[in-house]
C-alpha positions in Angstrom: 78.0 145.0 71.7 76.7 142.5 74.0 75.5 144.5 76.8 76.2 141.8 79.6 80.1 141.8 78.6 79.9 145.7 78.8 78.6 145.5 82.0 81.3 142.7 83.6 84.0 145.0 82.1 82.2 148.2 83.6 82.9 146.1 87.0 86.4 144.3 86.9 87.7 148.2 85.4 89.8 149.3 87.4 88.7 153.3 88.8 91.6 155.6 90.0 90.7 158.6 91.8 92.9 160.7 88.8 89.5 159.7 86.2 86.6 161.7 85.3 83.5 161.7 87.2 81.5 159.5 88.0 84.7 156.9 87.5 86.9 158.9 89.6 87.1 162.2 91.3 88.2 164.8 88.8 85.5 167.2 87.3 85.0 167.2 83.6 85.1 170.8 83.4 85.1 170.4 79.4 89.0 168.2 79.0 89.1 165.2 76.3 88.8 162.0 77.1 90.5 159.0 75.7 87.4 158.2 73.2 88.7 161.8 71.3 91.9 160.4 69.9 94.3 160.3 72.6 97.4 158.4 70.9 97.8 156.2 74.0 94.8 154.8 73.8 94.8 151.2 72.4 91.1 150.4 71.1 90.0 146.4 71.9 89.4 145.2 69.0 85.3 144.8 67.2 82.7 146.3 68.7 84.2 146.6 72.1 86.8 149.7 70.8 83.8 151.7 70.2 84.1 152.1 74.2 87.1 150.2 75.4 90.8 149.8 75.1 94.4 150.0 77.1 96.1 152.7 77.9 99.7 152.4 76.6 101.1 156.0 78.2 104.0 154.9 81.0 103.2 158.3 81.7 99.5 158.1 82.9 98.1 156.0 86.3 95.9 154.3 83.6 98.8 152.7 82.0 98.2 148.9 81.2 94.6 149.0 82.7 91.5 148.1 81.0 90.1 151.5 80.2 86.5 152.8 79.6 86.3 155.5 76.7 85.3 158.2 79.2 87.6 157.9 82.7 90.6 159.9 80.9 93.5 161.3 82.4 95.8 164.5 82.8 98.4 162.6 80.7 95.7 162.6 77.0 97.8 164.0 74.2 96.1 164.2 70.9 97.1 161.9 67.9 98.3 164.0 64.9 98.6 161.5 62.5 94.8 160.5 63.3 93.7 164.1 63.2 95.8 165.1 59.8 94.3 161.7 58.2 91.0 163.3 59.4 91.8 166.3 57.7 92.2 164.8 53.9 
Protein backbone atom coordinates (compact mmCIF):
# COMPACT_ATOMS: atom_id res chain seq x y z
CA UNK A 1 0.00 0.00 0.00
CA UNK A 2 1.10 3.31 -0.84
CA UNK A 3 2.36 4.62 2.30
CA UNK A 4 1.44 8.47 1.66
CA UNK A 5 -2.37 7.44 1.32
CA UNK A 6 -1.95 5.40 4.68
CA UNK A 7 -0.73 8.25 6.17
CA UNK A 8 -3.65 10.99 4.91
CA UNK A 9 -6.16 8.38 6.07
CA UNK A 10 -4.16 7.95 9.50
CA UNK A 11 -5.00 11.89 9.73
CA UNK A 12 -8.68 12.64 8.31
CA UNK A 13 -9.69 9.17 10.71
CA UNK A 14 -11.71 10.17 12.85
CA UNK A 15 -10.43 9.13 16.95
CA UNK A 16 -13.14 8.76 19.62
CA UNK A 17 -12.09 8.62 23.06
CA UNK A 18 -14.13 4.84 23.19
CA UNK A 19 -10.76 3.38 20.81
CA UNK A 20 -7.74 1.68 21.89
CA UNK A 21 -4.65 3.34 22.76
CA UNK A 22 -2.83 5.33 21.30
CA UNK A 23 -6.19 6.24 19.01
CA UNK A 24 -8.30 6.72 21.92
CA UNK A 25 -8.31 6.32 25.59
CA UNK A 26 -9.16 2.77 26.40
CA UNK A 27 -6.29 0.35 27.45
CA UNK A 28 -5.79 -2.74 25.43
CA UNK A 29 -5.63 -4.91 28.31
CA UNK A 30 -5.56 -7.99 25.74
CA UNK A 31 -9.64 -7.30 23.84
CA UNK A 32 -9.83 -7.87 19.87
CA UNK A 33 -9.81 -5.42 17.59
CA UNK A 34 -11.62 -5.04 14.45
CA UNK A 35 -8.63 -6.44 12.25
CA UNK A 36 -9.60 -10.10 14.22
CA UNK A 37 -12.88 -10.62 12.46
CA UNK A 38 -15.36 -8.47 14.04
CA UNK A 39 -18.54 -8.99 11.60
CA UNK A 40 -19.13 -5.22 11.47
CA UNK A 41 -16.19 -4.47 10.08
CA UNK A 42 -16.40 -3.69 6.36
CA UNK A 43 -12.76 -4.07 4.82
CA UNK A 44 -11.89 -1.19 1.82
CA UNK A 45 -11.33 -2.91 -0.75
CA UNK A 46 -7.26 -3.96 -2.25
CA UNK A 47 -4.61 -3.48 -0.31
CA UNK A 48 -6.15 -0.83 1.86
CA UNK A 49 -8.46 -3.79 3.86
CA UNK A 50 -5.41 -5.23 5.01
CA UNK A 51 -5.64 -2.16 7.58
CA UNK A 52 -8.86 -0.22 6.77
CA UNK A 53 -12.49 -0.44 6.51
CA UNK A 54 -16.10 0.97 7.95
CA UNK A 55 -17.69 0.07 10.73
CA UNK A 56 -21.28 -1.08 9.87
CA UNK A 57 -22.42 -1.76 13.88
CA UNK A 58 -25.46 1.00 14.63
CA UNK A 59 -24.44 -0.21 17.75
CA UNK A 60 -20.74 1.07 18.11
CA UNK A 61 -19.60 5.09 18.19
CA UNK A 62 -17.49 3.86 15.19
CA UNK A 63 -20.46 3.32 13.12
CA UNK A 64 -20.10 4.83 9.49
CA UNK A 65 -16.46 6.10 10.22
CA UNK A 66 -13.37 5.40 8.41
CA UNK A 67 -11.84 2.91 10.71
CA UNK A 68 -8.11 1.85 11.29
CA UNK A 69 -7.68 -2.10 11.91
CA UNK A 70 -6.57 -1.38 15.46
CA UNK A 71 -8.93 1.55 17.27
CA UNK A 72 -11.73 -1.20 18.08
CA UNK A 73 -14.62 -0.85 20.21
CA UNK A 74 -16.65 -2.44 23.19
CA UNK A 75 -19.42 -3.18 20.56
CA UNK A 76 -16.64 -6.13 18.41
CA UNK A 77 -18.59 -9.34 18.11
CA UNK A 78 -16.81 -12.10 16.36
CA UNK A 79 -17.97 -13.43 12.81
CA UNK A 80 -18.99 -17.07 12.95
CA UNK A 81 -19.44 -17.78 9.54
CA UNK A 82 -15.69 -16.37 9.02
CA UNK A 83 -14.31 -18.41 11.89
CA UNK A 84 -16.33 -21.85 10.92
CA UNK A 85 -15.02 -21.26 7.13
CA UNK A 86 -11.62 -20.90 8.98
CA UNK A 87 -12.22 -24.05 10.57
CA UNK A 88 -12.71 -26.41 7.30
Amino acid sequence: MDKSLHEHLHSICRRLPSDFQPYGERERNGGPDCSVGCKHFLQLPGDLGMDWGVCLNPASPRAGLLTFEHQGCKQFEYDEDESEMDEE
